[in-house]
N, C-alpha and C positions, 0 to 999 in steps of 0.2 A: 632180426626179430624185434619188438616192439616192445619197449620198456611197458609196466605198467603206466607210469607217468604220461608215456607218449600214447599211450592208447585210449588213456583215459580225456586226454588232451582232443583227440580225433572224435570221443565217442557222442561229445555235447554233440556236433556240427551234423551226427549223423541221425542222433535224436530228435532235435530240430526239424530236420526234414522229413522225416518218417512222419512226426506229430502232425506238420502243416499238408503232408500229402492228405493224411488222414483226412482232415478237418476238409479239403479242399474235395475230396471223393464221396465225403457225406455231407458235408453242409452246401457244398457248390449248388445241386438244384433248387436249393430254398430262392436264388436269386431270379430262378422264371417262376416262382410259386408267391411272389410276394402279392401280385397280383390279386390272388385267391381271398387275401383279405384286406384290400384295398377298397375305397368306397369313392366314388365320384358324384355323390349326391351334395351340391354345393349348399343344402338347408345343413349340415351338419357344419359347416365352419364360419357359422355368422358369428361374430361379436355377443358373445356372452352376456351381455349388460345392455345391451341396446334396445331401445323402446319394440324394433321388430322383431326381436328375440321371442322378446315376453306375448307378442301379437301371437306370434309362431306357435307358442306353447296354450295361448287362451283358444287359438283357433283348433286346437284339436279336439277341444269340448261338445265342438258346434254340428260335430260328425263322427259318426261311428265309427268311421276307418278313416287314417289319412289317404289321401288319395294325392295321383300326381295328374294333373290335367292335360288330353290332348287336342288341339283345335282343328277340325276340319274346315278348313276353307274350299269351296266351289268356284270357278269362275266358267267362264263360255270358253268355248273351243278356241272363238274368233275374239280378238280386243274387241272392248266393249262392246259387246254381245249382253243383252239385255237376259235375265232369267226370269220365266213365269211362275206361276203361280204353282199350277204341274212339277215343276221342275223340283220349287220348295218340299211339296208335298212327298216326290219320290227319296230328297235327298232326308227328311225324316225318317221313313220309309227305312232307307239304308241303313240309317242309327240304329234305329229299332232292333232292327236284326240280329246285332251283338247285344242286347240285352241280354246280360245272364253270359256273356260269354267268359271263357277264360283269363283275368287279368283283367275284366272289368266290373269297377265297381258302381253298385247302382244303376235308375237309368240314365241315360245319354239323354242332352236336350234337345228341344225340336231344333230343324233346321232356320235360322233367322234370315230375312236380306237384309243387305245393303241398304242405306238410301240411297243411293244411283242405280239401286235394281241389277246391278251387275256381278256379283258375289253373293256367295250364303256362307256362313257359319252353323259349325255345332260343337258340341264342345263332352267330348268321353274324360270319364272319367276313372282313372287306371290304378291298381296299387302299385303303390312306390317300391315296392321289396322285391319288382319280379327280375330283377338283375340282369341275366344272359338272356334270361323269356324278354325282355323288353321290346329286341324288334322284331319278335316274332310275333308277338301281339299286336305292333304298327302295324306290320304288314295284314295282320286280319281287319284292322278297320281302316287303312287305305283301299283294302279291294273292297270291302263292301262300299265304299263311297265313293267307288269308281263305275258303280253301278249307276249312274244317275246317267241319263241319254242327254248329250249335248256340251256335257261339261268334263271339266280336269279338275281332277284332287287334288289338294295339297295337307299337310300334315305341319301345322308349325306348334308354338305352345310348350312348357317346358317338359313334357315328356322325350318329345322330338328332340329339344334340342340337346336334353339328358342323353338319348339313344345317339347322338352324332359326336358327344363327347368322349363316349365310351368308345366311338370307332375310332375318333382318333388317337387314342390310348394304347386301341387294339393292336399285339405283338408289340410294345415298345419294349419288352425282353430283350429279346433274340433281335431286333433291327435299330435299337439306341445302343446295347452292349459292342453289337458288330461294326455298326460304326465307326462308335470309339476306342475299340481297342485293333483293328484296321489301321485307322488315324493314326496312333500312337505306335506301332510296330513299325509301320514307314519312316517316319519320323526320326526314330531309334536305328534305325538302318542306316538310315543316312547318316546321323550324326556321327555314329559310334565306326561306322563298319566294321562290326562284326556280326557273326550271324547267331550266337548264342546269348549275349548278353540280352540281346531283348527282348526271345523269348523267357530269360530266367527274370526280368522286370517284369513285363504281362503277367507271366502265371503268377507271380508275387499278388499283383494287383489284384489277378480274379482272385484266387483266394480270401485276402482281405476283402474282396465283393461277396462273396459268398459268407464269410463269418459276420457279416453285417447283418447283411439279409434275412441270416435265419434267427439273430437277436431280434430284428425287428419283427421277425413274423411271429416270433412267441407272442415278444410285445404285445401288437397290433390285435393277436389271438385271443388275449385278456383282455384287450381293453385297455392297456396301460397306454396305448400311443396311438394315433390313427395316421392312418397313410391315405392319400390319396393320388392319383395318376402323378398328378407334376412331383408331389415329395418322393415318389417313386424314381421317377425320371432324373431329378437333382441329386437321389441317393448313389445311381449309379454310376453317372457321371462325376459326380465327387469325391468317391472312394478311387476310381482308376486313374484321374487327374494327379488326385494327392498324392497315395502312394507311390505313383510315379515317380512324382519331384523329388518325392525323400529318397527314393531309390537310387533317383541320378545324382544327388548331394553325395550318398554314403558309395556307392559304385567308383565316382570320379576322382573320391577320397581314396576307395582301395587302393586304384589305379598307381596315385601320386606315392603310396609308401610303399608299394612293391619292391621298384627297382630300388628303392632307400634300405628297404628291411631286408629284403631276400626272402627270409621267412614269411609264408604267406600269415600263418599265425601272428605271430609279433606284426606283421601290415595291418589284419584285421584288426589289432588290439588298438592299435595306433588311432583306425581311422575310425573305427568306432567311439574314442574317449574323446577325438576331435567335433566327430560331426554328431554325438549323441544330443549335445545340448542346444543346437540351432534346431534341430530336427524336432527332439521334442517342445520345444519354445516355439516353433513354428505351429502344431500340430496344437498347443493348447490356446496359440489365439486364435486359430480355426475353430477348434472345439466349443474353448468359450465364448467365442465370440456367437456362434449359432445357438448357443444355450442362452447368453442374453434374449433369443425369441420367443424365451418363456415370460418377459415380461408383455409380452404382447395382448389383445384382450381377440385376437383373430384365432381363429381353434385350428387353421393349418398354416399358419406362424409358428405357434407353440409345437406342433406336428413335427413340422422342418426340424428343428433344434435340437430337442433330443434325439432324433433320428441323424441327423446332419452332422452329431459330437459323434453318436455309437460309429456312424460310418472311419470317420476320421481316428478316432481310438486305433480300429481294426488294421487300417492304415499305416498307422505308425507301429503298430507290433508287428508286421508281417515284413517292413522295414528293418527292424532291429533286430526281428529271429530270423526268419526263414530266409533273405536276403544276405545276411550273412554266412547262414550255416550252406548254401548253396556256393557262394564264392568263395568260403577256405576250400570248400572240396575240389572246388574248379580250379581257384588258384589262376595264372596267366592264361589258363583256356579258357575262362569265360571272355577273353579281350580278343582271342584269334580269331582273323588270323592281323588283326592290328597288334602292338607291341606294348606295353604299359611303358610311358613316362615317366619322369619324375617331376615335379612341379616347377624344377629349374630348365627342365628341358623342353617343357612344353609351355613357359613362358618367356622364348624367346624370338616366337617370330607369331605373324599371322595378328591380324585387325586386333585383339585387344589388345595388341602390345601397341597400336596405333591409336585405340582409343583412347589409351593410360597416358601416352606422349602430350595429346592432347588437351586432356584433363591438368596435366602436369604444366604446361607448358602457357595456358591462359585459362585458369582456373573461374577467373571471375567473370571473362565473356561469356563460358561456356555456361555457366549454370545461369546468367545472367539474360541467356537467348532465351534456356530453354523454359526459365519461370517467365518470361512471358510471354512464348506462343502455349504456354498450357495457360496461363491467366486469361488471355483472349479465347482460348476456347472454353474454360469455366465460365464467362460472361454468357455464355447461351442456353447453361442452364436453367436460367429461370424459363425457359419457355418449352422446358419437356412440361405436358400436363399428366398430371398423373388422376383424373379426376373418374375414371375410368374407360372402357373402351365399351362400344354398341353393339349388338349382338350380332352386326354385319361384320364386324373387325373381329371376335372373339376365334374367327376359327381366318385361318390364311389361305384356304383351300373354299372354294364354293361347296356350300352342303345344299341341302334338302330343307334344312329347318329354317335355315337362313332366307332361301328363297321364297317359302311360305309364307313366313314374318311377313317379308317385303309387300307381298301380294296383301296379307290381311289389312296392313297398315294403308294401301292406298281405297281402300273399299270403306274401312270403319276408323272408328277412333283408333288414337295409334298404342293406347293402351287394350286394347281390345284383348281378353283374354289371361291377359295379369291386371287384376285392379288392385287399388289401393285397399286395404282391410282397414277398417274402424272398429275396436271392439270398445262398447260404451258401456252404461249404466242405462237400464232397460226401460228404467220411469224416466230416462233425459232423452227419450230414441227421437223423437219430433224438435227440439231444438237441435239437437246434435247432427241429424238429416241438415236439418235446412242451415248448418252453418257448414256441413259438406256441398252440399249443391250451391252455395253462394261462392265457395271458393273459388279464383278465377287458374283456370286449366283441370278443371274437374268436368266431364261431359254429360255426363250421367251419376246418381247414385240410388240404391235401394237396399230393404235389409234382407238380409236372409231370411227365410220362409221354413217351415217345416218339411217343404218339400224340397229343398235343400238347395232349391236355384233362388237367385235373388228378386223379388217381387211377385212368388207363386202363389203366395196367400199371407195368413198371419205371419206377423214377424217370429223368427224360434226362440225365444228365449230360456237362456241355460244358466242357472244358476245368477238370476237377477242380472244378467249379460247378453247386450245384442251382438249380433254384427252388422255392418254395413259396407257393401261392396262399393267401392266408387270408381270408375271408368274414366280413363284422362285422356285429354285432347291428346297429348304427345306419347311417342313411342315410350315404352312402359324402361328402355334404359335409356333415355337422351338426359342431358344436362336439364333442360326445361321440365322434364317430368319429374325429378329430382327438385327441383326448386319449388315444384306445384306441392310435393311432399312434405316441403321445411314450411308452405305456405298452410298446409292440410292441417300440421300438427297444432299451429301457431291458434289457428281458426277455431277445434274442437279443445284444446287444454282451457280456452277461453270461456268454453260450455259450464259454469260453475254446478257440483257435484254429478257431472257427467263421470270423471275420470277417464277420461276418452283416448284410448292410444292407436298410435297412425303403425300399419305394417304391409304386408305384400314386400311383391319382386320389387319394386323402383326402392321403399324405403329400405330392404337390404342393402343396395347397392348404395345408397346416400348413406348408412348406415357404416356401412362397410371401408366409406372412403373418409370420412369423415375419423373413424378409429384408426385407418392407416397413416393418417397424419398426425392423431396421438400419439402411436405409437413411435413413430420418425422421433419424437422429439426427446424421448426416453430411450429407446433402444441405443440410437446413434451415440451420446456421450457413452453409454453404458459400454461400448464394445470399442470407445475410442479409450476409456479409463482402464478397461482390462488392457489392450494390447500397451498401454506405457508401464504400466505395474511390469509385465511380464520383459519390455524389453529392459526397463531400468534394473531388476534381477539379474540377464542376459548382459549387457556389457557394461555395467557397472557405472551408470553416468545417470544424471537428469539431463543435460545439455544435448546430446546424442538421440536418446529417445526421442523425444519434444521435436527436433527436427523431423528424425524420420515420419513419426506421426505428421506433422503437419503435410510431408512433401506426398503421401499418400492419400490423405485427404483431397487437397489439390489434382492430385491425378483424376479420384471418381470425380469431382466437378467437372474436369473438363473433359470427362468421357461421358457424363450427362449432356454437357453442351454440344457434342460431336453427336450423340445419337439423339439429340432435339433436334437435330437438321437430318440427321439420313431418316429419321423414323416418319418426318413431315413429309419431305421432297423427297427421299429414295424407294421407302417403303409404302409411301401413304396410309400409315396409320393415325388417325384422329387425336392417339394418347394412349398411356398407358394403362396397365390395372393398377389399383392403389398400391399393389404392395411393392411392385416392381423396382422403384427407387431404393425402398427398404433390405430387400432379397441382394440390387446388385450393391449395397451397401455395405454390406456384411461379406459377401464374398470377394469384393473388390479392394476395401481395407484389409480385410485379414490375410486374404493371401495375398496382397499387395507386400503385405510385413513380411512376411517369410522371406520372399527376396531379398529383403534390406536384411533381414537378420541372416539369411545364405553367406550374403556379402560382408556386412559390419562385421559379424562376427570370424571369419577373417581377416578382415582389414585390424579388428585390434588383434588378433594372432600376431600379423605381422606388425605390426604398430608395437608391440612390446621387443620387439627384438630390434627391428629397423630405425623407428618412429615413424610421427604420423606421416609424414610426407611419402615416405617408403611404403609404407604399411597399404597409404592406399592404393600407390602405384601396385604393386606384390596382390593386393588383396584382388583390383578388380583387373587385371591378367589373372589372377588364378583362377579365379571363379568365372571370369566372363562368359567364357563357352558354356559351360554345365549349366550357368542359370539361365542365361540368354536359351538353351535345350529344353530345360525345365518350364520354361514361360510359355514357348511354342508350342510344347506337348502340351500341357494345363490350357492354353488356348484352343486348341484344336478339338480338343474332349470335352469342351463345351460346346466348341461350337457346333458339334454332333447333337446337339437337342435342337437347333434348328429342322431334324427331319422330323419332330413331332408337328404336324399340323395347326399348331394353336400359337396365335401372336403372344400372348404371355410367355411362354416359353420360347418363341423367337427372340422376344425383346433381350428377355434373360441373356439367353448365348450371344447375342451381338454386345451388350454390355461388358460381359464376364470375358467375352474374348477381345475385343477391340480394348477394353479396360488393362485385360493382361499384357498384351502386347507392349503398350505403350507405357507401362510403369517396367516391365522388361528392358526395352529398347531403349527408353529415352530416361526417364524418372531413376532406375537405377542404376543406369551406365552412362550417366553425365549429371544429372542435376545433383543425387547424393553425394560421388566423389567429388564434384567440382566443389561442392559445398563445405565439405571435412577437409577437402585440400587447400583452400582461400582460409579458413576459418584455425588450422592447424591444431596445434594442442588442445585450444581452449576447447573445442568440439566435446571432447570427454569430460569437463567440466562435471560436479564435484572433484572428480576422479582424475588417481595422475596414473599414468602409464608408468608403473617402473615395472620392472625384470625380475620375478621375483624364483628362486631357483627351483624350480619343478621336474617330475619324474618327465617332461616335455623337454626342458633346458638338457637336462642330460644326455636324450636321446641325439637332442639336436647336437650339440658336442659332440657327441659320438661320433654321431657320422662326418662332420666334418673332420676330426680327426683319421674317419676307413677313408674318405676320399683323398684325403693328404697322403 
């Protein structure tokens, strides 16, 4: 029978799991529900302060309803196929028709041609709110513009390409989660063989995915936070990643004090007091470090961050309870049918005890190869551009909108359909005009009309305020129409008591990249300052941290310089979006550290007892395999956002994965210890290593005295 003591002892581990079942049977569906308040309207995450913000907000005066624009384009059946006069007439005709229809605002404009006579335009005008209605509503004015005899529709314009965002978004629940936790269950198979351990990690992880999800969708609910597709996507994948690794830190830990303790109790206590403080020192330079993108002035920067900490929080709580309270109860059957080890027995054979040899053996070659085949591939970073991507590269998959684009741009200017916005001073509308139309990559310009197309009659003016649409030689996202824009602003601020500000699609985008390299300059120290604070806490040194900092640093450069060559010549992408260097910034440093702190911390465990030369040999055998697991898993589960359709998030997971890898494999199983082991004591620098006698010391004694 069961002492009070001892039941009372049993009753935590069994509350624990009761609590997390709970939380997992009602909160779990919130994780396909986040969707429901997610927004992929990319007008809601411009740069706060930027001149087309303010455009954004003066431009909704100038019209009753914001509306979202969609562009019909015509062309002939056959290439260059000539359209007449008829044709024009019937494709108005068509427009017409949806007047007044559901999800259209206003009327729709005549049908225009070409100057080569070989295309027509028209241009609906849709609200923006209609969400799931969206391509219900395309598809009502594609068929009506498919009514014209002779010719093919197309649908480009940012409605279109609004509606082909969403589809790629569409199910990234159920087919990014399955993915990734697929991915990881193999994985775990493999390493571990056993067949229960992985599933009691998985369900850990969904859980923590699930208590995330439904903090965020209160959030998201009020207001407090907004989510969009990709922070969606990054939320799920980062919660199943992390948690994992802290799972196989604390898991690998049980393992090692079982066959030590006997008692599976006294194990847990053990491995819990050991691995409690890497794990949460891990978890808060993730944390904070994605909370550094609240200094951002991008509104799904700031998104990510607090969403990106809550994920990671959940994380490490379902680590420290429900992971636990599951293996006292299991005990050596969470390991069957493999055997738990103890750390001396399981570092005595097998590649890290070859690695460590090595490391040991010519410490200054080794770290000396490998800082510079990483410095040579750092060298190629300056040539990833990040200035952004064309709305040909935005999606990886051929859409519909894309291919529309293409079509309008070879018939009309290649702004056609996005122009630039000039909102001026109403008594400056005639200079302000003509210092638009003298701008060189500007094709056209006119003002808004009361009839709400540009050049229909009198100019509208609202509150002593024009507008002025102006039409540009180049595609409305190329690098050159961007430049016409920084030329556009320069031209009308010149307009004295105009107050003239430049806005539309292209100056978002110039806008936008333009703040992401603000931001770069602020974020990066901010998230390289916390992670020294937190490791100099962590192992007790200035000289230790400062290395590891630097040698992860080093790593994202040369996995910038590695993916400026596959992104050019393997993938043929053009470049990236502006935030992409930022995004694999933050996740590439921070969980770059955790490894070093899996490790370091460790390495000074054993460093106090052995010293350093010991310590590091002891530390990267001990850990080798679990983190070397850890990096694989965390790589894989990223690389799972590769099935979303959208090169921003391809770039991401090639980054985040090829990045992990290689601070894994190479960065923290040769260039760190080779570096602490060349370097020896002074490594710890303020700080001396003594032995100081702890409720650890004792244990340790102990058993070496049961094994005697």
């Amino acid at each position: 029978m069961f002492s009070r003591a001892r039941l009372a002892r049993w009753l935590v581990p069994v509350v624990l799991l009761i609590a997390w079942l709970g939380i997992g049977g009602t909160l779990g569906p919130y994780a396909g529900k986040l969707g429901d308040v997610a927004t992929n309207d990319q007008a809601a995450f411009l740069p706060q302060n930027a001149e087309s913000t303010r455009v954004l907000d003066a431009q909704r005066q100038f019209r009753q309803e914001e509306t979202l624009p969609a562009i019909v384009v015509w062309t002939g059946e056959e290439e260059g196929q000539k359209l007449g006069e008829d044709q024009r007439a019937r494709a108005t005709e068509a427009l017409a028709s949806i007047d007044g229809a559901s999800g259209v605002v206003g009327s729709p404009s005549p049908a225009l041609a070409s100057k080569d006579g070989q295309a027509l335009q028209g241009v609906v005008q849709l609200r923006p709110d209609l969400g799931e209605e969206l391509p219900k509503v395309l598809a009502e004015v594609e068929a009506a513009a498919g009514k014209v005899p002779g010719t093919k529709a197309q649908l480009a314009g940012p409605a279109a390409s609004q509606a082909d965002l969403s589809d790629a978004f569409a199910g990234i629940d159920g087919l990014l989660l399955a993915a990734a936790l697929v991915t990881v269950l193999l994985i775990l198979l493999l390493v571990y063989r056993s067949l229960l351990l992985p599933l009691v990690i998985i369900l850990g992880a969904v859980f923590a995915l699930g208590l995330a999800c439904a903090i965020v969708y209160v959030l998201a609910d009020h207001d407090v936070v907004r989510v969009d597709g990709q922070v969606q996507g990054i939320l799920s994948i980062l919660v199943i990643g992390a948690a994992t690794d802290y799972a196989l830190l604390l898991t690998a830990r049980f393992r090692e004090e079982l066959p030590a303790a006997g008692d599976r109790m006294q194990a847990m206590r053990a491995a819990l007091r050991r691995s409690f403080g890497p794990i949460v020192a891990s978890g808060a330079t993730v944390g904070l470090g994605l909370l550094a993108l609240l200094l951002s002035d991008l509104t799904n920067n700031r998104a990510l961050g607090p969403v990106g900490a809550i994920g990671i929080v959940c994380a490490v709580l379902s680590t420290l309870t429900f992971l636990p309270a599951v293996l006292v109860l299991l005990g050596r059957a969470a390991y069957w049918p493999a055997k738990p080890k103890s750390a001396e027995e399981s570092a005595g054979h097998g590649v890290w005890r070859r690695v460590a040899a090595l490391v040991d053996r010519a410490p200054r070659k080794v770290w000396a190869g490998t800082l510079a085949a990483l410095v040579v591939c750092a060298g190629f970073a300056p040539m990833l551009s990040s200035k952004g991507v064309p709305l040909d590269e935005v999606f990886v998959n051929e859409t519909r909108s894309v291919a529309a684009q293409e079509t309008l741009g070879k018939h009309f200017p290649g702004g056609s359909g996005n122009p630039a916005v000039v909102i001026a001073d109403a008594g400056r509308l005639d200079p302000v005009l003509a210092a638009v139309e003298d701008t060189e990559g500007v094709a056209s310009a006119a003002p808004a009309s009361a009839s709400g197309r540009p050049g229909g009659g009198e100019p509208l003016v609202v509150d002593g305020r024009v507008r002025i649409d102006a039409t540009l030689r180049d595609a409305a996202d190329s690098d050159a129409a961007k430049d016409t824009v920084a030329r556009l602003r320069t031209a009308v601020h010149a307009v004295s008591g105009a107050d003239a500000l430049v806005g539309g699609y292209t100056a978002q985008q110039y806008d936008t990249q333009r703040t992401a390299e603000a931001d770069r300059t602020i974020i990066v120290p901010v998230v390289l300052g916390i992670i020294l604070v937190i490791l100099v806490g962590l192992l007790r040194s200035l000289a230790m941290p400062v290395l590891l900092v630097a040698t992860v640093a080093l790593n994202f450069l040369a996995t910038l310089g590695v993916s400026a060559l596959v992104f050019e010549h393997v993938l043929g992408f053009g470049g990236t979006d502006p935030s992409v260097p930022l995004y694999g910034f933050v996740f590439l440093v921070a969980l770059g550290v955790d490894y070093n702190i899996f490790l370091m911390s460790r390495v000074r465990e054993e460093s106090l007892r052995h010293g350093t030369r010991e310590g590091v040999l002891r530390g990267l055998t001990a850990t080798g395999g679990v983190i070397s697991s850890a990096g694989v898993v965390l790589a894989a589960t990223f690389a799972a956002l590769a099935v979303i359709p959208l090169s921003f998030l391809v770039q991401i997971a090639f980054i985040v994965t090829f990045g992990v890898l290689l601070d894994t494999l190479v960065v923290r199983s040769l260039l760190v210890p080779a570096l602490v082991r060349d370097i020896g004591p002074r490594a710890w620098w303020p700080g001396v290593l003594s032995r100081p006698r702890t409720e650890d010391a004792a244990e340790d004694e102990a058993r070496v005295g049961a094994r005697r």
